[in-house]
C-alpha positions as CSV (number, residue, x, y, z in Angstrom):
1,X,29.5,-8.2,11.3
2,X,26.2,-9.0,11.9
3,X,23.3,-6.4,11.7
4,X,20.4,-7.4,14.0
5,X,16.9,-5.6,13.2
6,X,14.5,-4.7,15.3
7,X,10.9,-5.4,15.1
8,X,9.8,-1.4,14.8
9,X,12.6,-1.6,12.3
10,X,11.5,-3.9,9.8
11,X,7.9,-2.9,10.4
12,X,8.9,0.6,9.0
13,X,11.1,-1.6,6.2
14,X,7.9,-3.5,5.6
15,X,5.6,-0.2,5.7
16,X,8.2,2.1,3.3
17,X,8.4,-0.8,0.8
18,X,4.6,-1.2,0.7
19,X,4.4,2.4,0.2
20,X,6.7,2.1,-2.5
21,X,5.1,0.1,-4.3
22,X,1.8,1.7,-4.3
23,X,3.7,5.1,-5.5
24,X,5.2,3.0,-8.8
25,X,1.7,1.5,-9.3
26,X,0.2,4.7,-8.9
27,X,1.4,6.4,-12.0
28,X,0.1,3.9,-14.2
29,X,-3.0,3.5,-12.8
30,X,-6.9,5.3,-13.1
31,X,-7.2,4.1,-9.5
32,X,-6.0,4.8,-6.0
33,X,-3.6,2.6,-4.5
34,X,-3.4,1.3,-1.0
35,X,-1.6,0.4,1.5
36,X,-3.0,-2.7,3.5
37,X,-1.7,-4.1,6.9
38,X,-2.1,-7.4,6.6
39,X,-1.0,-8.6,10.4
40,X,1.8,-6.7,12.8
41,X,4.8,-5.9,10.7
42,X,3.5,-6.9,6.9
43,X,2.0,-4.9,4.5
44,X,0.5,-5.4,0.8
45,X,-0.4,-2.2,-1.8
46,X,-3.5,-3.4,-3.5
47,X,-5.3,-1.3,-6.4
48,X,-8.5,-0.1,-6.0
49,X,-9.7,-0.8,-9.5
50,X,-9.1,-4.5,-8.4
51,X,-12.5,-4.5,-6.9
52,X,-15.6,-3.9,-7.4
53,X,-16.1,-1.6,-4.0
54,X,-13.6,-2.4,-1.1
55,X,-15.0,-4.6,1.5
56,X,-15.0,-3.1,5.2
57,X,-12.8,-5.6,6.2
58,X,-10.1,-3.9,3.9
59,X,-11.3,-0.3,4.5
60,X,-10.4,-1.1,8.0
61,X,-6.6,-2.3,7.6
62,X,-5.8,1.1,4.8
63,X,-3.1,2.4,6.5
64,X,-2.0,4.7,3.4
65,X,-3.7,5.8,0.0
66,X,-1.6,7.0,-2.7
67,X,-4.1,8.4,-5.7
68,X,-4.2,7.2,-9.2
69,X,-1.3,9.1,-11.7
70,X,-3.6,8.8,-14.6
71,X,-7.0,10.8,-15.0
72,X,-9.5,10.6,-18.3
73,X,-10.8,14.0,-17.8
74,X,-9.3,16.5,-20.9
C-alpha cells in the first residue's frame, strides 16, 4: 500500500521536524533558536549565537523561536 503525501502535509512534516530540532538545540544552548523557512515547504533551525546579529533577510523568514535552555545568571 502506498501512502501518498500531500504538500500541506509534508510542509507541517518539514515545519514540526524543524521545530524539533530547535527544541533539542535549545537545551544546550545560551542562545535562542529558530526556525527559518527557507522556500515553500523546507525549513532549517539555526542558533542565534551563530551570528553576530541576524541579518533582515533572516529576521524576515523566523517562523518560530524557541529560547536558549541555558542561562549564566546565578
Amino acid at each position: 500500500m502506498h501512502t501518498h503525501m500531500t504538500s500541506a502535509a509534508a510542509d507541517n512534516a518539514a515545519f514540526f521536524a524543524a521545530v524539533a530540532c530547535a527544541q533539542r538545540r535549545a537545551l544546550h544552548s545560551f542562545f535562542d533558536q529558530h526556525v527559518i523557512q527557507e522556500s515553500e515547504g523546507r525549513y532549517i533551525s539555526i542558533d542565534e549565537g551563530d551570528y553576530d546579529a541576524l541579518p533582515m533577510t533572516l529576521i524576515d523568514r523566523v517562523v518560530h523561536t524557541v529560547p536558549g535552555g541555558l542561562s549564566d545568571e546565578y
